[in-house]
C-alpha positions as CSV (number, residue, x, y, z in Angstrom):
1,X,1.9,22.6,7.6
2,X,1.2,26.3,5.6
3,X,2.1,27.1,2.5
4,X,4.5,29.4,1.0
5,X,3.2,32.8,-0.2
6,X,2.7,32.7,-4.1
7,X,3.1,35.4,-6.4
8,X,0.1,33.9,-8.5
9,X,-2.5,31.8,-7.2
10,X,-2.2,28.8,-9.2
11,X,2.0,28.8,-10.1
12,X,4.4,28.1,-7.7
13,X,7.2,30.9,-7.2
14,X,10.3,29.1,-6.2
15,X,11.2,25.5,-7.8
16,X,11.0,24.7,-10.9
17,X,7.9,27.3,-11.4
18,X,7.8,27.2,-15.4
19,X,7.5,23.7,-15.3
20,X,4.7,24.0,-12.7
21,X,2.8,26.6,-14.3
22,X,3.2,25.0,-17.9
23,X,1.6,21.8,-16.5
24,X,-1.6,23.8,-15.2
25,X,-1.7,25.8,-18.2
26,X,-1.7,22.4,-20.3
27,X,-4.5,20.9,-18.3
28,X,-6.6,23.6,-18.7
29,X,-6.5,23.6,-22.3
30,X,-6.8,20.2,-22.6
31,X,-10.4,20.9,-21.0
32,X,-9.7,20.5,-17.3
33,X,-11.2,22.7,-14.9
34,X,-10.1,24.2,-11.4
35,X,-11.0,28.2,-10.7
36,X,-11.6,27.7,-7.1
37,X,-7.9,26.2,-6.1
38,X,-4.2,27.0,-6.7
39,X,-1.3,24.5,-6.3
40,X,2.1,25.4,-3.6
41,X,4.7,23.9,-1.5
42,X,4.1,22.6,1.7
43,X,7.4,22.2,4.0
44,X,10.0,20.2,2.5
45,X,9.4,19.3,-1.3
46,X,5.6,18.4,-0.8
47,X,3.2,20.1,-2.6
48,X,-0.9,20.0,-2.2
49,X,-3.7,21.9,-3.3
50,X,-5.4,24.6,-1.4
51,X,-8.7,27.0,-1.4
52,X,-8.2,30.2,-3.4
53,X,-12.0,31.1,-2.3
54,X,-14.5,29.5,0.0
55,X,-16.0,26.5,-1.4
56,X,-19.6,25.6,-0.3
57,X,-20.9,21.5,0.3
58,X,-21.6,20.1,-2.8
59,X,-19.7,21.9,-4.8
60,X,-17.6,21.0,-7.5
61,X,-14.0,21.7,-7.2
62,X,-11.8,19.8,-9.9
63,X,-12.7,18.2,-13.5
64,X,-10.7,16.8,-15.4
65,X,-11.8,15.8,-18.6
66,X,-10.6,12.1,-20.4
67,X,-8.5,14.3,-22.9
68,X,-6.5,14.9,-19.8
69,X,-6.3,11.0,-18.5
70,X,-3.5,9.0,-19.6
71,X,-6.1,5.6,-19.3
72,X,-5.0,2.0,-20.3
73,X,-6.9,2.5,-23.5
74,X,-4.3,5.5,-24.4
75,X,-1.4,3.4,-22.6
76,X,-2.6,0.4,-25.5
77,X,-3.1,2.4,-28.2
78,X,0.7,3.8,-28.4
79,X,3.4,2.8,-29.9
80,X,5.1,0.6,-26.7
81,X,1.5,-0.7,-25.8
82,X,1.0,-1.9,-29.6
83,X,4.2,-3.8,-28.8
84,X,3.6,-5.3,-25.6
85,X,0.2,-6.6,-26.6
86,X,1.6,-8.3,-29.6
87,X,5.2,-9.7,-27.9
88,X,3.7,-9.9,-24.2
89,X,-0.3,-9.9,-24.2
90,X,-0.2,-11.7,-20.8
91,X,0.9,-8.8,-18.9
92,X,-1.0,-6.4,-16.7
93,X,-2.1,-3.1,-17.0
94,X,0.3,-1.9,-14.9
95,X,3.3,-3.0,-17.3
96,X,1.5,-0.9,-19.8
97,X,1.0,2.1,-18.0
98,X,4.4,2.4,-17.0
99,X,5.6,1.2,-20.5
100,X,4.0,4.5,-21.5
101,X,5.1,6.7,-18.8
102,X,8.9,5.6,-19.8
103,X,7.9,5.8,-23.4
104,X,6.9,9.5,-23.4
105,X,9.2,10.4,-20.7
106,X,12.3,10.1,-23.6
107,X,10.3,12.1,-26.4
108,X,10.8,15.7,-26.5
109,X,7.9,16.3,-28.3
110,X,5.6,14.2,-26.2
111,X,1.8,15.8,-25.9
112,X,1.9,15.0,-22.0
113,X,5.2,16.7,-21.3
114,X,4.1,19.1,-19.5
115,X,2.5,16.5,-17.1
116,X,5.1,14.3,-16.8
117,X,8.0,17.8,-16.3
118,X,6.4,17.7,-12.9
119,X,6.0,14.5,-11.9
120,X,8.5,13.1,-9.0
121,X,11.9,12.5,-10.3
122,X,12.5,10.3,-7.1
123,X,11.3,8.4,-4.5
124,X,13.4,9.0,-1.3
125,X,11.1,8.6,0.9
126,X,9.3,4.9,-0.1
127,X,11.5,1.9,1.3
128,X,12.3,0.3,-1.6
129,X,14.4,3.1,-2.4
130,X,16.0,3.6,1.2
131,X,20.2,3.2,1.8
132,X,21.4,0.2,4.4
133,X,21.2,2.8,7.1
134,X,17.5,3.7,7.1
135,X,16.4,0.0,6.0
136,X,18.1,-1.0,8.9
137,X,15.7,1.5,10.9
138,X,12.9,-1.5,9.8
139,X,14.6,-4.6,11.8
140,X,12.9,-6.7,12.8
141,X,9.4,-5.4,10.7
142,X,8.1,-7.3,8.3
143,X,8.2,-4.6,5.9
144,X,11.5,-5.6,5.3
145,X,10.3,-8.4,3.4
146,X,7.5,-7.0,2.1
147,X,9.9,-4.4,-0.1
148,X,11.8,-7.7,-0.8
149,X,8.8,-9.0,-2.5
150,X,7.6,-6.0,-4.1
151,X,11.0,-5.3,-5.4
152,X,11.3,-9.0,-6.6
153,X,7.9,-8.9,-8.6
154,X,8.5,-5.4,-10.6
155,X,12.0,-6.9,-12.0
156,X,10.6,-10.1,-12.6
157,X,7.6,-8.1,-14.3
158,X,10.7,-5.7,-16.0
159,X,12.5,-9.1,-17.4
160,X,10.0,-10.2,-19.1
161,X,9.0,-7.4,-21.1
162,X,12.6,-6.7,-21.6
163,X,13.4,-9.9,-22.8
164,X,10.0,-10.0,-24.7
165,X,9.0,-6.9,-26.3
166,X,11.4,-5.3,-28.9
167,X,13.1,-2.4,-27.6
168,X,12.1,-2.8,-24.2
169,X,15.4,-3.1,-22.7
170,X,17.0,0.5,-23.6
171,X,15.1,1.4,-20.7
172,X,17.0,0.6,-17.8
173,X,15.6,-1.7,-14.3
174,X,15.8,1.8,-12.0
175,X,13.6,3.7,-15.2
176,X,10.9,1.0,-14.7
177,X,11.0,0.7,-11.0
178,X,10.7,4.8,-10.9
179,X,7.8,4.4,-13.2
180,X,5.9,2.0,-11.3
181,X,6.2,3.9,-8.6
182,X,4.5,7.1,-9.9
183,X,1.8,4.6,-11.2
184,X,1.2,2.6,-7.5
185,X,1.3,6.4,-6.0
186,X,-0.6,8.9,-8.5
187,X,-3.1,7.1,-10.2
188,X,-7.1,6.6,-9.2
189,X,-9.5,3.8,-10.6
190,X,-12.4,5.1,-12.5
191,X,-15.1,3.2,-14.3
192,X,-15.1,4.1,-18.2
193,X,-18.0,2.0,-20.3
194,X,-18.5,-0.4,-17.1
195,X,-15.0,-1.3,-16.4
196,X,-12.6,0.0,-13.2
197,X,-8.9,1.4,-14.6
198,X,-6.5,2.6,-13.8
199,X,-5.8,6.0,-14.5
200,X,-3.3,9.2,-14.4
201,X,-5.4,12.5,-13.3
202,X,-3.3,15.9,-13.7
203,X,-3.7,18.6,-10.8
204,X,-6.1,15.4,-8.8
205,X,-2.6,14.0,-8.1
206,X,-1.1,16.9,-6.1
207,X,-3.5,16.0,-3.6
208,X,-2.3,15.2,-0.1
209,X,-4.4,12.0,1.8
210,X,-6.9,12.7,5.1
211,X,-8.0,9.8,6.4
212,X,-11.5,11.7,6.7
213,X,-11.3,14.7,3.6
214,X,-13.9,16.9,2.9
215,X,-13.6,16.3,-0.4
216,X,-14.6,13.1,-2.6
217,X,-13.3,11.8,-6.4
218,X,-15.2,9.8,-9.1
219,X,-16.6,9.8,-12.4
220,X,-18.8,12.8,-13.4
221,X,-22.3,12.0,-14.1
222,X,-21.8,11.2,-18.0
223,X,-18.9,8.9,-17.6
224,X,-16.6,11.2,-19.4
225,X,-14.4,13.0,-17.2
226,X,-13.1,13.1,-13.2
227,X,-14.5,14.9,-11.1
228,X,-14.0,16.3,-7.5
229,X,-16.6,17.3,-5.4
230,X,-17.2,19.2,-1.2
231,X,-18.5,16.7,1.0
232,X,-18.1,20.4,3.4
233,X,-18.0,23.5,3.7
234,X,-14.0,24.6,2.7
235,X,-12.4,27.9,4.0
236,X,-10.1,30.4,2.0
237,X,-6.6,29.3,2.2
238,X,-7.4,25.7,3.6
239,X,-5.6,22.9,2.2
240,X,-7.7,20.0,0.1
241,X,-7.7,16.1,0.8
242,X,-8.9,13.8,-0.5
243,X,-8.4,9.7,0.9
244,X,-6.1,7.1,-0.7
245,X,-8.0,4.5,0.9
246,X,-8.5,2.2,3.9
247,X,-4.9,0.6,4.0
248,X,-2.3,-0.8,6.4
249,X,0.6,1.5,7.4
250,X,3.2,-0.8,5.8
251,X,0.7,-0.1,2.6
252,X,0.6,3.4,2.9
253,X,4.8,3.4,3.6
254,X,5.7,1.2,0.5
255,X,3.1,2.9,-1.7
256,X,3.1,6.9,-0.6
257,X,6.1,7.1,1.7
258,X,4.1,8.2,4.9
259,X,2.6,6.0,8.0
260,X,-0.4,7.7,9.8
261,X,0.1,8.4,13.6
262,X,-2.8,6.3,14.4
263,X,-4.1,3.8,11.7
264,X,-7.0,2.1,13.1
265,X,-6.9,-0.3,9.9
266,X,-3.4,-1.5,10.6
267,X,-2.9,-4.8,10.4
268,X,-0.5,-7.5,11.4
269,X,2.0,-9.5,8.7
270,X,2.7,-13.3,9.9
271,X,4.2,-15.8,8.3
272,X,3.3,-19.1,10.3
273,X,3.4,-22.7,8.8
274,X,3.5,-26.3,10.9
275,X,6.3,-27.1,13.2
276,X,8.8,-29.8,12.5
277,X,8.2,-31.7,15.5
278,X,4.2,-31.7,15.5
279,X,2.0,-34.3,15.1
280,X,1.9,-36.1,11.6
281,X,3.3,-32.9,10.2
282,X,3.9,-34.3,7.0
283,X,0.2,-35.2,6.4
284,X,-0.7,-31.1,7.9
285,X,1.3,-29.9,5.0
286,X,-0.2,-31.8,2.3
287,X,-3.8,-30.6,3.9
288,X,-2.5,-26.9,4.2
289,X,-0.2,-27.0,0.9
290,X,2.7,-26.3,1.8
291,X,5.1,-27.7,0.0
292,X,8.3,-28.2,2.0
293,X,8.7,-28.3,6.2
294,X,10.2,-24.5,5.8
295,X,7.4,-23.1,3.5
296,X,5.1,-20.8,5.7
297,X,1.9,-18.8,4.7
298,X,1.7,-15.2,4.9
299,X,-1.5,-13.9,7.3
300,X,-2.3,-10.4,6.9
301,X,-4.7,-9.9,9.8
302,X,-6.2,-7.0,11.4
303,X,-7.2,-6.7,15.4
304,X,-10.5,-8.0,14.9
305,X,-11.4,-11.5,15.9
306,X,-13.9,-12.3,13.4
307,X,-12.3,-10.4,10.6
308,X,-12.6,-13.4,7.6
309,X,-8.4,-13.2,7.7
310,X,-8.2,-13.4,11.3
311,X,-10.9,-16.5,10.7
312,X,-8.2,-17.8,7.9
313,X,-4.9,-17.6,10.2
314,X,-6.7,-19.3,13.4
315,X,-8.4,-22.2,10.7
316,X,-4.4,-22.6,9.4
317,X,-3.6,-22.6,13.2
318,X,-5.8,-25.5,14.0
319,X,-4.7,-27.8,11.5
320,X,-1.2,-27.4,11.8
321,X,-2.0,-27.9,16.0
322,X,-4.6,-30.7,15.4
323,X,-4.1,-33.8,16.9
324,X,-4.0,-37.2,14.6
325,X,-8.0,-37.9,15.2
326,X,-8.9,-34.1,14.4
327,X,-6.6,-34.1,11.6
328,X,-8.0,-37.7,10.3
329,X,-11.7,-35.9,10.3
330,X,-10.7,-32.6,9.5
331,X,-8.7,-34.2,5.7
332,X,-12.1,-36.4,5.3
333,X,-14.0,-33.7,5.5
334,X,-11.7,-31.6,2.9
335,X,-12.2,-34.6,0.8
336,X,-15.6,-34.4,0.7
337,X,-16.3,-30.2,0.7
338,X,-13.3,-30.3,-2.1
339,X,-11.6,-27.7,-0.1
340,X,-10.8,-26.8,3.1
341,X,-12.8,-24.5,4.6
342,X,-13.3,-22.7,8.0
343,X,-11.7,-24.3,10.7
344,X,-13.7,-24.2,13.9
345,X,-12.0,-25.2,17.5
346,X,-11.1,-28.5,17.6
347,X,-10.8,-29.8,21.2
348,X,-9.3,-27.6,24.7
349,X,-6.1,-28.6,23.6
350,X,-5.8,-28.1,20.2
351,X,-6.9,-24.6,21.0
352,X,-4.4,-24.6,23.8
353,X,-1.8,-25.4,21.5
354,X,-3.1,-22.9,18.9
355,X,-2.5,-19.9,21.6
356,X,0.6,-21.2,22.9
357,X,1.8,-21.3,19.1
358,X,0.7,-18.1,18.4
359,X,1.9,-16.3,21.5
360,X,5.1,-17.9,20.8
361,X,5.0,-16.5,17.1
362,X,4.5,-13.1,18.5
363,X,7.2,-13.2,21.3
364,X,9.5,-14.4,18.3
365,X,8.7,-11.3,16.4
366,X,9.0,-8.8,19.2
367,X,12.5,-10.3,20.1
368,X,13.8,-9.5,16.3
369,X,13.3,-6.0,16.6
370,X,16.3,-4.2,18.5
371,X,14.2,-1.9,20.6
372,X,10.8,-2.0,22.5
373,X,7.4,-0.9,22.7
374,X,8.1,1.5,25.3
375,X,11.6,2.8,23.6
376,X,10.3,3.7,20.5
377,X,7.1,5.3,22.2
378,X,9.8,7.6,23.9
379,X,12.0,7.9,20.4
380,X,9.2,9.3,19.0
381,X,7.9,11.7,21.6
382,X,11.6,13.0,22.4
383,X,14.3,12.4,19.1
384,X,15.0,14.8,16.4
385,X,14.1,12.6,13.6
386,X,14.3,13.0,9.8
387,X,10.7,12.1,8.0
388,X,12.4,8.4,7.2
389,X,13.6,7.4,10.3
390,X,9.8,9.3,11.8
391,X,8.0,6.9,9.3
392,X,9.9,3.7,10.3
393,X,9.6,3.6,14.0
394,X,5.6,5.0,13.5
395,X,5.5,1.8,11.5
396,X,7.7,-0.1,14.2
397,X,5.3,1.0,16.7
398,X,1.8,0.2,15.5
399,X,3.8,-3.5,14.5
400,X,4.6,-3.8,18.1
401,X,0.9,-2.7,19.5
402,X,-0.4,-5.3,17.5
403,X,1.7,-8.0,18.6
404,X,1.6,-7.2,22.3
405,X,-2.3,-7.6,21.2
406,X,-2.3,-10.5,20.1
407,X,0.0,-12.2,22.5
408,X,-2.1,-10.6,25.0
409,X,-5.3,-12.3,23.3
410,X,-3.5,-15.4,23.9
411,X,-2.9,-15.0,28.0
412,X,-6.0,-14.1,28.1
413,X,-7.9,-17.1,26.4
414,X,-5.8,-19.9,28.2
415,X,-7.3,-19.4,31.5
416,X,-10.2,-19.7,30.4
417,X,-9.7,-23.3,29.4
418,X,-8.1,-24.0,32.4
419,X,-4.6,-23.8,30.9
420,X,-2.0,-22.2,32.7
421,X,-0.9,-19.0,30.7
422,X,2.5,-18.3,29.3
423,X,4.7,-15.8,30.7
424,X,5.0,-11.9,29.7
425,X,5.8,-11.6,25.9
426,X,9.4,-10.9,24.8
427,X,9.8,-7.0,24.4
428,X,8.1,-5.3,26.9
């Protein structure tokens, strides 16, 4: 995507442009440093960071001192951190950091307002803020209950500091769940006297992600500020990345409110746990700890066999398809290790059982979603869509790849014990 023609380099010349300017202006006088790049719009209401000059390999392109880095020691140190550390010392960092960011947010005469005046007011694009119509864009997905989750956790992290630190609840559920939000999408972790934080880095956090940038973050060499250096050579007018890390897509939706077109770290959400009708399933729940015949675990595994949670999901697998013998030696053995640990195959037809359960599992999750494979392969290539409904059927579509995978793995492990294979999975 270009940018938009600036009248100055480092300002942007349409929306909200005081605002935008007053926040560089503020960094640089705080200390921070960045001759070599100006700030604009990208298409939409994106903004990233671009090249005002050609930058060389190694060179340095962004610091940012600590003056400029709202840290959990500044987050501590204020007036809502002195609170929550003597009312709620148990919570996390996190609680803090947003605390702070609400904290500041209503003060006029805040140092950092120039920072936070440009900070996103709103989230439209992450899930947890979509309407009915675009979450129903994710049936079937199990991002749908991933936002469930997420949402649960922040209010239930919201009630207790509202209900525990005095003052707390004049600002309002949606204040805090905005806030978190800037922190799980804007912040980096840098090491400050040997210990990884948390941190808010000004101008750093207009940058857009690259799954391969040419540009890499981290501490300068005396601890004391964050810096951003070429990995390449950079032209004139090109636009800086920098990676937000090896994640999922539902990761990158939930957190940043984008899915890559081809994340070859995706991975697959599954919630499995032991039939009703298997074989001494009551005794397979007490060995897998689950606590009631509905509970199921949540298996977060990527298309790699011998990834350690792919080794996690077929151990679970072969426990809750053992037979009463394997399951007699398999809970002595726990007994005796303290633990259960990796779960090797059992017997042909445990493992049998294993792939027929799993193929099933997929074919069950293929059939919840309303369209196919092949349908959404097409939407995709051929619909007008807005960025949303782009983002939910990328995120539909590497779901749906990975379960076709994986039932696939199935049919094609049960011939080879002499099994006869299921049929083609549900969906396509």
């Amino acid at each position: 995507m270009s940018a938009r023609q600036e009248a100055e380099p480092d300002t942007l010349d349409e929306e909200n442009p005081l605002k935008e300017h007053l926040a560089l202006q503020w960094s640089r006088q705080a200390g921070a440093s960045f001759p070599k790049v100006w700030v604009g719009h990208l298409e939409g209401d994106e903004r990233g960071v671009f090249a005002k000059v050609p930058i060389a390999a190694g060179e340095e392109v962004l610091r940012v001192p600590r003056a400029c880095l709202v840290t959990l020691d500044v987050a501590r140190a204020s007036d809502i951190g002195r609170l929550i550390d003597a009312h709620a010392p148990d919570t996390s960092e996190e609680c803090h950091l947003a605390a702070f960011l609400l904290q500041e947010k209503e003060r006029e005469d805040s140092a950092w307002k120039p920072y936070l005046d440009v900070l996103p007011q709103s989230f439209p694009h992450l899930p947890l803020f979509f309407d009915a119509q675009e979450l129903s864009l994710l049936q079937g997905s199990s991002a749908l209950r991933e936002v469930a989750r997420w949402k649960e956790m922040l209010l239930a992290r919201y009630a207790t500091l509202a209900q525990r630190v005095p003052g707390f609840a004049r600002f309002t559920p949606d204040a805090y769940l905005w806030a978190q939000h800037v922190l799980i999408s804007r912040t980096f972790g840098l090491t400050f006297a040997g210990k990884l934080t948390r941190c808010f880095v000004p101008v750093a956090d207009m940058l857009n992600h690259r799954a391969s940038p040419r540009l890499v973050w981290g501490n300068a060499e005396d601890g004391e500020a964050f810096v951003l250096v070429a990995q390449e050579p950079v032209a004139a007018g090109e636009e800086l990345h920098i990676s937000y890390g090896i994640k999922p897509s539902y990761r990158f939706l939930l957190s940043y409110g984008f899915v890559p077109e081809d994340n070859p770290d995706d991975t697959l959400v599954l919630y499995l746990g032991v039939p009703e009708d298997a074989v001494e399933a009551e005794a397979k729940r007490e060995l897998l700890a689950l606590a009631a015949p509905t509970s199921r675990r949540r298996f977060e595994v990527p298309l790699h066999y011998g990834h350690t949670a792919t080794v996690a999901m077929f151990s679970f697998l072969r426990v809750a398809c053992a037979n009463a013998r394997e399951l007699a030696r398999l809970a002595e053995e726990a007994r005796e290790e303290q633990g259960l640990g990796e779960v090797p195959p059992l017997s042909s037809e445990t493992e049998e059982r294993v792939f027929r359960y799993l193929h099933e599992a997929c074919d069950a999750r293929l059939a919840g979603f309303e369209t196919t494979l092949e349908e959404d392969e097409r939407l995709l290539q051929e619909a007008d869509l807005s960025r949303n409904a782009r983002n939910c059927l990328l995120l539909r579509r590497g779901e749906k790849r990975l379960l076709h995978a994986y039932a696939g793995l199935a049919r094609a492990f049960l011939p080879a014990l002499s099994l006869t294979p299921p049929g083609p999975a549900v969906g396509g």
